[in-house]
N, C-alpha and C positions, 0 to 999 in steps of 0.2 A: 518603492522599497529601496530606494537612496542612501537609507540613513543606516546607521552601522550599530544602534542601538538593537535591534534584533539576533543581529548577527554575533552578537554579543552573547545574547539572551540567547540561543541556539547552541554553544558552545558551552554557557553553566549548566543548561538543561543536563544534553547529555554527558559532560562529565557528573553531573549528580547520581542520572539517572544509574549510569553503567555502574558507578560506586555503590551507587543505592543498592542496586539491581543485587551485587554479588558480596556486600557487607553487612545493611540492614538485616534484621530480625525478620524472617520468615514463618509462616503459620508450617505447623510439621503434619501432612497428610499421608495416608495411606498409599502405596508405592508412588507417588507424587516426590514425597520427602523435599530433598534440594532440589529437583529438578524446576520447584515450584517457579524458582527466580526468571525462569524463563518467559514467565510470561512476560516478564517486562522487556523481551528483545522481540521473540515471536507473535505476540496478540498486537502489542505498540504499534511493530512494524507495518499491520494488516491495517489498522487503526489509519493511519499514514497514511499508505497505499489508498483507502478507500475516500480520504481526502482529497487527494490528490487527481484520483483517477476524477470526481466530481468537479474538483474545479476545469479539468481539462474537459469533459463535457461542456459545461456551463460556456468558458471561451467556444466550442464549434458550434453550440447555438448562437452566442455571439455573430462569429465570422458569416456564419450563416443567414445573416440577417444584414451585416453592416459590407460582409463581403474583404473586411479591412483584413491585410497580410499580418499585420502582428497579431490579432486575436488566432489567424492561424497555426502563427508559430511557438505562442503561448500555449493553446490545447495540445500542441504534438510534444512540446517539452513538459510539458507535467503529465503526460502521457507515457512519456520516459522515463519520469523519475518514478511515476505511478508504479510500473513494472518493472521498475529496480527495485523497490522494497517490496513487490509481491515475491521475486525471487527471493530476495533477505528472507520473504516471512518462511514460504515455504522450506527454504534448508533449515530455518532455524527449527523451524515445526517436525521436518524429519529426522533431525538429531533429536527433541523432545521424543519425538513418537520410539526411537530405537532405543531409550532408556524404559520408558513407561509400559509400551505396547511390545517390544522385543523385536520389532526390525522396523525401519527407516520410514518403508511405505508398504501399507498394509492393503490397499484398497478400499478403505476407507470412504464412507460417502462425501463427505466435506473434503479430503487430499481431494477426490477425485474430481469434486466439480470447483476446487483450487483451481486443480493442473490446467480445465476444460477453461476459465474463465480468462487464466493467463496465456492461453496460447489465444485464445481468441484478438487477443490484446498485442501478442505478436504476430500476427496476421496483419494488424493494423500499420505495424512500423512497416512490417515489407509491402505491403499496399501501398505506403506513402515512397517509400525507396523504388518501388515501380514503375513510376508514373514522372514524367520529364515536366509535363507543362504546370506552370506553379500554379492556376486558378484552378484548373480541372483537379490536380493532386489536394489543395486545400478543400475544395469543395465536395470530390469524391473521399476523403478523409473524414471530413467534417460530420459527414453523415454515417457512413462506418460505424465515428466512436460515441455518437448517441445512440445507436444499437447495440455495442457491444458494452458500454454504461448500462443500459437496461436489462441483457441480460446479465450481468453482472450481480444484477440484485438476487432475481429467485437462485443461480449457480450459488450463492455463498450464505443468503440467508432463510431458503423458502423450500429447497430441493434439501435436503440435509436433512431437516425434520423430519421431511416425509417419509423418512424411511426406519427403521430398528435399524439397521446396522450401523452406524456412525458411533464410535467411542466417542467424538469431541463432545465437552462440556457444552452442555446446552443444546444436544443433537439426538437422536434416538433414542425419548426417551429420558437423558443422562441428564440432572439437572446440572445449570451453568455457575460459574466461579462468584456471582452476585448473591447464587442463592445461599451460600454456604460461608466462602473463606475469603472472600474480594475482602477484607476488612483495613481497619486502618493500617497496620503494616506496610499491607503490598498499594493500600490507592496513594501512600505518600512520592511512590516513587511512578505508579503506572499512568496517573495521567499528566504529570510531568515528563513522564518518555513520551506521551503520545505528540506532546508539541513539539519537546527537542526531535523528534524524529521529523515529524510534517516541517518545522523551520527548515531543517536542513533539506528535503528537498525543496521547500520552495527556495534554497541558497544555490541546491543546484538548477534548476530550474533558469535566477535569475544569471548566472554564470555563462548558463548555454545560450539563451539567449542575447546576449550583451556579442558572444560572438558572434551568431549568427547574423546581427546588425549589423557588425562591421564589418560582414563579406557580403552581404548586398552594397554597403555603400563602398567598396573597394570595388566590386563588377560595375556600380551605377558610373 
């Protein structure tokens, strides 16, 4: 990921997207109204996030296997940026919810098994900040965030259904934004936020780790 062409393509994304997001043409829905543009900061963000948090899986099966320190340090940095845009999504979601819903956090089955997946994911970083020896911390890591990858799944997409209480689209119940209003409008801008968003962390990603290499070979 050397080449500057991306990073390029990462920076028209999101300036489209964010212009897109708050100047293009909107479908006008029932208490939804403008709030609507939001999707393209809050759902994108999540979109990202679930990227992200998958590639960092993927690397601790890796390390897991090859035992190699950069597939470690790979997994735990897009594990960071993973849970940077899970916060992004969440505030963004709780400002949506306090215009739509009438306060921030409602208890809500999807906020809640949000909140429940992201902290499990901050567990993760102080698990790795806890531990001194680098094999044991990559390798006691490594396995960690293929469990907290898996449950990640039913928390955001399998537990929500099962319930009637959940306002979100496509949750108890509630049909989702494909069935109705996703129309051309909002997809000109929503799945071009979905990559400017995932480029950019993977620009963060490549950033943190570039240092991190150069403070092992400054100790080496």
């Amino acid at each position: 990921m050397k080449k500057k062409w991306w990073k390029v393509l990462c920076i028209v994304l999101l300036i489209y997207s964010i212009l897109g997001a708050l100047l293009f043409d909107a479908p006008r829905l029932a208490i939804l109204n403008e709030t609507i543009r939001n999707l393209h900061f809050h759902v994108t963000m999540w979109f990202a996030m679930i990227i992200l948090l998958v590639t960092s899986a993927i690397y601790a099966i890796k390390y897991l296997r090859s035992n190699r320190i950069d597939h470690d340090t790979l997994s735990a940095e897009f594990a960071n940026a993973g849970v940077l845009f899970g916060i992004l999504g969440i505030v963004t979601g709780a400002i949506w919810a306090n215009f739509t819903w009438g306060e921030p956090w409602s208890g809500d089955a999807k906020q809640n098994s949000s909140a429940i997946a992201l902290l499990i994911y901050l567990a993760y970083l102080v698990l790795r900040n806890s531990l001194e020896d680098q094999q044991q911390k990559a390798r006691v890591s490594a396995i960690y965030n293929v469990f907290a990858f898996a449950a990640l799944i039913p928390l955001l997409f399998i537990l929500p259904r099962m319930t009637d209480s959940s306002l979100h689209p496509g949750n108890g119940g509630n049909p989702g934004f494909n069935a109705y209003d996703l129309d051309s409008r909002l997809r000109v801008v929503f799945y071009p936020a979905i990559l400017g968003w995932t480029l950019l962390g993977v620009w963060l990603v490549s950033l943190r780790v570039r240092i991190k290499r150069i403070k092992m070979a400054l100790e080496d």
